[in-house]
N, C-alpha and C positions, 0 to 999 in steps of 0.2 A: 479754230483757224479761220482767216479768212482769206478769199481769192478777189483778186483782180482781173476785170474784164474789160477790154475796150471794144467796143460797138462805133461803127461811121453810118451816117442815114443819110440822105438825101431823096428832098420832097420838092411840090411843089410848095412854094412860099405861102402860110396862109398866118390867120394871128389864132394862138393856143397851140401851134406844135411843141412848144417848147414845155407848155405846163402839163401835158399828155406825155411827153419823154418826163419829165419829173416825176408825174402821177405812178408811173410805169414801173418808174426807179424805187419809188417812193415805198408803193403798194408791197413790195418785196424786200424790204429793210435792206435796201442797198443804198450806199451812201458816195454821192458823184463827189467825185475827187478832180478829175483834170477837163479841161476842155475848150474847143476851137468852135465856133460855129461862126457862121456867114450868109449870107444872101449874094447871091451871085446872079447874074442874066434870068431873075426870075426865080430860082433857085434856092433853099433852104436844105444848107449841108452842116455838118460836123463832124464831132468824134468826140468820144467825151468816154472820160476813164473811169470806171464804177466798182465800188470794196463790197464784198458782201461776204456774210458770214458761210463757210463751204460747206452746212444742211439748206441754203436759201439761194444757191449759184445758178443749178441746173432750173430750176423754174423762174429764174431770174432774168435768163439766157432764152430761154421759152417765150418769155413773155416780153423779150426784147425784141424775138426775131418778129413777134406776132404784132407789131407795129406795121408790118408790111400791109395789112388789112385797113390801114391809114392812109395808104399812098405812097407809104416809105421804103426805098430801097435799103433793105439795112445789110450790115455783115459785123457777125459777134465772134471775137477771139479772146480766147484767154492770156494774161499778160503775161511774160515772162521774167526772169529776174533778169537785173541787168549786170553789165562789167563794171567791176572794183578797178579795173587800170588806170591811174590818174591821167585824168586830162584836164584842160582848161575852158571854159565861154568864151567867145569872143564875138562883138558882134561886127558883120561885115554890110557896108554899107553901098549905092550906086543909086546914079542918076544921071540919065543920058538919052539922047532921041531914041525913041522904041521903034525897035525891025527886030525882026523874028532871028530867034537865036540865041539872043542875050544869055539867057537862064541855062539852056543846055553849056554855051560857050564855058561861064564861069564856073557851072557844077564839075565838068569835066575836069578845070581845073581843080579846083578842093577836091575830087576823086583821085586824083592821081596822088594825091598827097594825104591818100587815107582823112581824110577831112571830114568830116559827119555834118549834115546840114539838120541842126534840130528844128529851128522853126525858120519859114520863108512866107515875107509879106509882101505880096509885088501889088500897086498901081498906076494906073497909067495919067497922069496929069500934064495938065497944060501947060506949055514955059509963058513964063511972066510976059516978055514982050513979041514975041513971034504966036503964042497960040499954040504951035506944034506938040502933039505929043510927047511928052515924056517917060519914061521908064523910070518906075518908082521901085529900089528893093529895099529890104530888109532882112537878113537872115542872124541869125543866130547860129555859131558853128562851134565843134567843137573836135578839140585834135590834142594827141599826145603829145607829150613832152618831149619826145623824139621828131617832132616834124620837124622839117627841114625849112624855115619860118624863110630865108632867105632867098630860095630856090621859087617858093608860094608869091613873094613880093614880086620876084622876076615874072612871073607868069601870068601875076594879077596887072601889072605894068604893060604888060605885050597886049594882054585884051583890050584893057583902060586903051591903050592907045590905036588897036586895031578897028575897035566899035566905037571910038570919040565917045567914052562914058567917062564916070568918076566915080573910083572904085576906092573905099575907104576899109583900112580891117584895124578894127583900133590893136591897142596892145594888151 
């Protein structure tokens, strides 16, 4: 059998972290399946999803946490299965001047309508002729087939027009 584990690290940004998390993974016949990584303010983060055989898990997990001897904040969990309920992807799009808020304002939205946010990629860019910041998302959401798709438009419309952004969720 095999087990699935997800681990999140965050270091300071150096060059080789990456092939030392591989090394790590490597050394322990675990085999990297999913993952997000980034550099932020300096910063060298992820998460990244790992299979390994379950006599190779527990020293797999050991030798993940033992990263930390690196510089690396790490936290190793085991994955869970997930829900067979059908739902669908959809992805939801915005851009508009950045002030604080944005992100809380429209997760509360998709929260209230049981909405799932799988993946979210915010930047902040410059508008073409003013300069000014802009508020860059990207999310990836996903909701049953019972949401209330039209209730979600009304409420993504009230923010769209309360935060002057532009909020797109395709179909």
């Amino acid at each position: 059998m095999r087990t699935n584990v997800v681990f999140t690290f965050i270091g300071e940004d150096k060059p080789g972290l990456v092939e030392s998390i591989s090394k790590t993974i490597s050394d322990h016949h675990g085999n990297w399946l999913e993952s997000r990584l980034s550099k932020l303010a300096g910063r060298f983060a992820g998460i990244i999803q790992v299979g390994a055989d379950d006599d190779q898990i527990e020293v797999l997990i050991s030798s993940l946490q033992g990263l930390k001897d690196q510089g690396l904040t790490v936290v190793v969990e085991r994955g869970s299965e997930t829900s067979e309920e059908k739902t669908s992807k959809h992805t939801l799009t915005l851009l508009g001047l950045d002030r604080p808020g944005i992100v809380h304002d429209v997760s509360s939205a998709l929260a209230t309508q049981k909405i799932n946010v799988l993946e979210l990629n915010t930047n902040i860019v410059k508008a073409a002729m003013t300069g000014e910041p802009m508020f860059d998302a990207e999310a990836v959401v996903e909701y049953a087939a019972s949401t209330d798709l039209l209730q979600l438009a009304e409420e993504l419309e009230v923010i769209s027009t309360e935060l002057g952004v532009d909020i797109e969720l395709d179909d």
